[in-house]
Structure formats: structure tokens, C-alpha cells
C-alpha positions in Angstrom: 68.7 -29.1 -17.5 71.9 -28.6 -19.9 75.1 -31.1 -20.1 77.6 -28.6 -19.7 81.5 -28.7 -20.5 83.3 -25.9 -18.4 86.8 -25.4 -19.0 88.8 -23.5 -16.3 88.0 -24.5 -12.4 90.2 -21.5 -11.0 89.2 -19.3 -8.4 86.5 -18.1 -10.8 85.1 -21.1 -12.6 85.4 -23.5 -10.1 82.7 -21.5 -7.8 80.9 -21.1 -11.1 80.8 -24.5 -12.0 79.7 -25.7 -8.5 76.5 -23.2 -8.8 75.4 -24.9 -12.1 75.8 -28.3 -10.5 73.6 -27.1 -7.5 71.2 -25.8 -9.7 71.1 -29.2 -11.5 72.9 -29.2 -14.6 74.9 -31.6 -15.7 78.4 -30.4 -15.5 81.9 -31.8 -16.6 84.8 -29.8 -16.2 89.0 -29.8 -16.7 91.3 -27.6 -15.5 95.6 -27.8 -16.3 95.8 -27.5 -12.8 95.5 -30.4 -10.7 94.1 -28.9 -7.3 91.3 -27.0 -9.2 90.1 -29.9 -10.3 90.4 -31.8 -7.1 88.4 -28.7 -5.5 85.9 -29.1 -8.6 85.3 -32.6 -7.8 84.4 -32.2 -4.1 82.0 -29.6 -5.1 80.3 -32.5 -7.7 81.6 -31.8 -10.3 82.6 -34.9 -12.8 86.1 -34.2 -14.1 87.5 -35.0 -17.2 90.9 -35.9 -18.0 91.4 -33.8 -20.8 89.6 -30.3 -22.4 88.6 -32.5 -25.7 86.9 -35.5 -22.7 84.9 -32.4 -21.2 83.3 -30.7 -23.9 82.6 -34.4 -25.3 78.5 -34.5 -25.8 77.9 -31.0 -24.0 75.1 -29.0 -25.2 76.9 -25.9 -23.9 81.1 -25.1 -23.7 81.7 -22.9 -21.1 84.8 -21.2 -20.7 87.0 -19.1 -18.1 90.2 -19.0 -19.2 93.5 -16.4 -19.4 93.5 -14.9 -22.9 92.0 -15.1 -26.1 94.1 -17.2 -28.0 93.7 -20.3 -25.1 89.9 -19.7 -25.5 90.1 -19.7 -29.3 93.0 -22.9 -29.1 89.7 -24.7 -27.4 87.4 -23.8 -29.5 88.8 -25.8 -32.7 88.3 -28.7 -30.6 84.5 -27.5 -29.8 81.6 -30.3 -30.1 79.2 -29.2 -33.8 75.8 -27.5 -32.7 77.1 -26.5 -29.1 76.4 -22.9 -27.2 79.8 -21.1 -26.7 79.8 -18.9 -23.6 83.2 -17.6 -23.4 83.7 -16.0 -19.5 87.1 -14.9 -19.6 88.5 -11.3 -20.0 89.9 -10.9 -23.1 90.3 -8.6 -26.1 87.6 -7.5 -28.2 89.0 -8.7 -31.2 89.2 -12.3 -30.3 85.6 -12.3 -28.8 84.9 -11.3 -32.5 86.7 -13.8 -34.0 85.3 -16.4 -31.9 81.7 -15.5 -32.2 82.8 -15.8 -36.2 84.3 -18.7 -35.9 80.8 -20.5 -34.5 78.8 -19.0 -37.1 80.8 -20.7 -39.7 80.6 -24.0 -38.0 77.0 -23.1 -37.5 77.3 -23.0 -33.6 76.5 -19.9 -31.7 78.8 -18.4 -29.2 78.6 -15.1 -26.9 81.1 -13.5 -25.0 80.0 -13.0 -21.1 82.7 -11.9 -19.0 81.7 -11.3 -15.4 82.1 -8.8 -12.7 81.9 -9.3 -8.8 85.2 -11.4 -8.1 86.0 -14.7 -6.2 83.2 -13.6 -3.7 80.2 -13.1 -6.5 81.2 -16.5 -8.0 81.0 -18.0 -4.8 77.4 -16.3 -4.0 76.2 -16.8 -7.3 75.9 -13.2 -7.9 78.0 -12.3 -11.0 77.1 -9.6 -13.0 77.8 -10.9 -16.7 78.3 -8.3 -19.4 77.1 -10.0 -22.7 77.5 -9.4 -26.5 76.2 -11.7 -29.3 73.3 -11.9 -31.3 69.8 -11.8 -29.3 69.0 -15.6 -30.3 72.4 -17.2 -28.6 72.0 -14.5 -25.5 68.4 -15.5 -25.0 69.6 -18.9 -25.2 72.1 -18.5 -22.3 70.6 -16.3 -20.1 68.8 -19.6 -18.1 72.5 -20.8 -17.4 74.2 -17.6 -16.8 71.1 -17.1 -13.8 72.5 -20.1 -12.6 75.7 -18.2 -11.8 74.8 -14.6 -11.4 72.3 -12.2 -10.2 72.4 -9.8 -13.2 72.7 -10.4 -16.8 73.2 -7.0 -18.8 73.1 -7.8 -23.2 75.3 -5.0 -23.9 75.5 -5.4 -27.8 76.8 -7.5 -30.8 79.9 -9.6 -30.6 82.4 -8.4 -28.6 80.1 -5.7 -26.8 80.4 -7.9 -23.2 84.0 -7.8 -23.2 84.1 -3.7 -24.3 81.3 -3.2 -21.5 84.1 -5.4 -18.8 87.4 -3.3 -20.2 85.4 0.0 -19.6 84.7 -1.3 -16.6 87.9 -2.1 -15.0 89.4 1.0 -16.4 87.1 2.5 -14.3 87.5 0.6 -11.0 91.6 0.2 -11.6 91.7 4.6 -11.6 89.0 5.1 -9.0 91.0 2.8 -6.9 94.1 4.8 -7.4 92.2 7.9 -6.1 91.0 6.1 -3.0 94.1 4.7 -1.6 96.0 8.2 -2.8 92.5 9.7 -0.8 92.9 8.0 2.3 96.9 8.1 2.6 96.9 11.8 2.5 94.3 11.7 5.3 97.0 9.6 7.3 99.3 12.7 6.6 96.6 15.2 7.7 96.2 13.4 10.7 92.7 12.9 9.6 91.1 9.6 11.1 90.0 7.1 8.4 86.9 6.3 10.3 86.0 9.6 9.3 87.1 10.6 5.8 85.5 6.8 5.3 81.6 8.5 7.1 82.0 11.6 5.0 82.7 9.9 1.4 80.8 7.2 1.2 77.8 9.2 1.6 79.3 12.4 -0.1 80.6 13.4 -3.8 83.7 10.7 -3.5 81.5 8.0 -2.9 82.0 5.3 -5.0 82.2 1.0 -5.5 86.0 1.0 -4.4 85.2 2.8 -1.4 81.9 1.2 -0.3 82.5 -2.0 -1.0 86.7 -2.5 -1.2 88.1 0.6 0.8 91.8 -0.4 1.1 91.9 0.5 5.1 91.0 -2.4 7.3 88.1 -2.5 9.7 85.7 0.2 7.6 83.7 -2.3 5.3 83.5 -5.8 6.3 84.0 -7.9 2.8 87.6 -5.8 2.2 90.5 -7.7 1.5 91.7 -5.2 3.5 90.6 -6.9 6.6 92.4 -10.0 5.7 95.9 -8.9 4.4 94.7 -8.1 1.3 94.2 -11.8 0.2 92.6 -11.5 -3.1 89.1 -11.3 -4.9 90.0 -9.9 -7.6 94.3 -10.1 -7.8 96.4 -7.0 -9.0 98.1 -9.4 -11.6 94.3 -9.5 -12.9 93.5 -5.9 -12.9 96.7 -5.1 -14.9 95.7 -7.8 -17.2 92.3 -5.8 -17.5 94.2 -2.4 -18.0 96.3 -3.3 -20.3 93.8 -4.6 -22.4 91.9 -1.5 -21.9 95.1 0.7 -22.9 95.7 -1.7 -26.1 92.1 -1.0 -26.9 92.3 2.8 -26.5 95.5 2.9 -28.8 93.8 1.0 -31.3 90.9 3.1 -31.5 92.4 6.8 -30.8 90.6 7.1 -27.6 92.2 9.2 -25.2 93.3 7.5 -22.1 95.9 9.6 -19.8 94.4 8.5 -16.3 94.4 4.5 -18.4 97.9 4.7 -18.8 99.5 5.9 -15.3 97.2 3.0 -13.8 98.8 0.7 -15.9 102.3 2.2 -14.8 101.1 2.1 -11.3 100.1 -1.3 -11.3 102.6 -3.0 -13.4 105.4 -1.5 -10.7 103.3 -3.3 -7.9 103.2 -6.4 -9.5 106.3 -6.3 -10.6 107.3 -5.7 -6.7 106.2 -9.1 -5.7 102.2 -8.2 -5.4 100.8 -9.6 -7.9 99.2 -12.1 -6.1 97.8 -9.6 -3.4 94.1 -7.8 -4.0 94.4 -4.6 -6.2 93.0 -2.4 -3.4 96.4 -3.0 -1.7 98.2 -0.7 -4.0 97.5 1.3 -1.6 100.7 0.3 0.1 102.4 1.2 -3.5 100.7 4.4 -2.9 102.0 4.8 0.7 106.4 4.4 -0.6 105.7 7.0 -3.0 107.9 10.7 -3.0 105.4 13.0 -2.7 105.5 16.5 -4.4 
């Protein structure tokens, strides 16, 4: 078993860091804010009063934090010879820079950022989307099991984080299309009960509807059922899309249905709902002039 340093308890890493305590690591952790840590500590794990404290003597740095330049601001204070596993969602261009970074020092880092929300952390069953050389992923895979159910290597530095932006740009549209799906059936006087029967085992099926549909009382793990408290918050998913859209400009890739989401979103948030699941744009959805 591995003396881990995890930085960020949130609503992610806090679950996260519990599971590698349970599966008998040894785990120290800090978070900025006070309450995570406090939940941290009731779940075992040993808390540290400051970021330098917790990676102190850790064979592996684990990190779930906002953006790129807080994960890179941590790693100049990163223990020699440690295993970097960066979880956060960031850009691909600080992954890179990271993974760098830890080569020069002689280190090895990967970027592993995760999919399944505040439930899969919970569960243990993240999906973790990987890039880094084959020796540090090999090296990490025994602690990212600890956390997840499947572990995809996707690539180089900086692949995991392309694989999660890709992603998200996927799930932030397809949501779109559900919720504008489903409110048009309210219009039609079509019964969501059945529009839900006929997609989810027809053409429109897909992971927003089956698992997330936005209309209470049709899948049972919906935020919908519980006023759209979050797993995965719509401040979040624009975080995700507009790192997606920055990457797209960067690169020339075409990304119309990428950029109205981002519109879409950033209006709800800015509405007051950032704090609410994405699937309730759905109520965004709902206010807006047809035609």
C-alpha cells in the first residue's frame, strides 16, 4: 500500500480519497476549505494543515483541483521521485506542461481526469481517462482501481484530458437535445413516460437520457428526482465547454453545436443555476421564445 498526498477533498476528491483509505492506503489530504476537510477526516482520512504538510513523504500526489495553473502552483512544491496523478479537468496544455515539468525533476506524472460525477466517486466507479507515458500509467493504474471501475490509457501527455473535453462536449449538446426533446413533447401533449419508453430503446437513446433524463420519476439516480441537486453542477459543465471551445479555436476544429452550448449554459449559470445539475437546463429550455 502507497502513502498518498491528495489535494482537493471536494465533492469529488473527498469520496475519492475515502475509497483509497478503505482500500488501505495510507492517505493524507488538505483542502482550502474547512468543511471538506472535516468530512475527509470522518471518513479517515489524516488531514494536514497545509498542501506542502500533505504531500510531505508521499510516494504519490494526487490532485483534484479547479484549473491548471492551481494544479501546476502545487506542483513546484511536489516531494522529488513522487507519482503525479493530476484528476482535475483542465486544459490540455497545462496537462503537458505538467507532465514536463516531472520529467525534468525526474518524477513522473499522468493526467487522469475522471467521468461518472459525485455518485461514481462515491461508488468507487469512476471512469479515468489517462494520458502519460506507459511506465507512469502502469504505475498508477493499482491506485486509480482503488477509485474507479474503468481505467481507459488514451495516449501521451495530455491525451486523458483531450479524451474528458471530447467527452463533455458530447454530453453538454446531447443534453441540450434532450431537455429541448422532452419539452416539445409537453407541447404535443405527448406524455413523458412515453417519449421516455420509445427513446431509450430507439435511435435517440443515449447516456443523458438513460441515465440523467431531466424529467423526474423516469430513471431513478436523476437529479431530477431530487430538484436537481447536483452530480455533476452546470457551473462544471460550462467549465468543461469552455475548455472544449478554447481547444477547438486553438486547433481549427469546427465546433458550431460547442459554441451555442456554451451560450446556453453560461445564460443559466449566469441566472442563478450554477449550483443546480446541468440536466436542469431543461428549465432554461422551458423560458425560451420558440420559433
Amino acid at each position: 500500500m502507497a502513502e498518498i498526498g491528495f489535494i482537493g477533498l471536494g465533492n469529488m476528491g473527498g469520496p475519492m480519497a475515502a475509497n483509497l483509505r478503505a482500500a488501505g492506503h495510507a492517505v493524507r489530504g488538505f483542502d482550502v476549505v474547512s468543511e471538506a476537510c472535516a468530512a475527509a477526516e470522518a471518513a479517515g482520512i489524516r488531514i494536514a494543515n497545509d498542501v506542502a504538510a500533505a504531500m510531505a513523504g508521499a510516494e504519490i500526489v494526487i490532485t483534484m483541483l479547479p484549473a491548471g495553473a492551481d494544479v501546476l502552483g502545487v506542483f513546484r512544491g511536489a516531494p522529488g521521485g513522487a507519482l503525479w496523478i493530476d484528476c482535475s479537468t483542465i486544459d490540455v496544455a497545462s496537462a503537458r506542461e505538467l507532465e514536463d515539468a516531472a520529467r525534468a525533476t525526474g518524477a513522473r506524472a499522468i493526467d487522469a481526469p475522471v467521468s461518472g460525477g459525485v455518485a461514481g466517486a462515491r461508488a468507487g466507479t469512476l471512469t479515468f481517462m489517462v494520458g502519460g507515458e506507459a511506465e507512469a500509467f502502469n504505475q498508477a493504474r493499482p491506485v486509480l482501481a482503488s477509485m474507479g471501475k474503468r481505467i481507459v490509457h488514451c495516449g501521451g501527455p495530455g491525451a486523458g484530458q483531450a479524451a474528458k473535453l471530447c467527452n463533455n462536449l458530447i454530453l453538454g449538446i446531447s443534453m441540450i437535445g434532450v431537455a429541448e426533446a422532452f419539452v416539445l413533447a409537453e407541447r404535443l401533449g405527448l406524455a413523458a413516460e412515453a417519449l421516455f419508453e420509445v427513446v431509450s430503446s430507439s435511435s435517440g437513446q443515449c447516456w443523458a437520457v438513460t441515465n440523467y433524463c431531466p424529467v423526474p420519476g423516469l430513471v431513478p439516480a436523476s437529479p431530477a428526482n431530487h430538484g436537481f441537486k447536483p452530480g455533476f453542477a452546470t457551473k462544471l459543465m460550462l467549465k468543461d465547454l469552455r475548455l472544449a471551445a478554447g481547444a477547438a479555436a486553438e486547433t481549427g476544429a469546427a465546433s458550431r453545436l460547442g459554441a451555442e452550448a456554451v451560450a446556453m449554459f453560461g445564460q443559466f449559470a449566469e441566472g442563478g443555476h450554477g449550483d443546480e445539475d446541468f440536466s436542469a437546463i431543461i428549465n432554461f429550455v422551458r423560458e425560451l421564445p420558440g420559433g
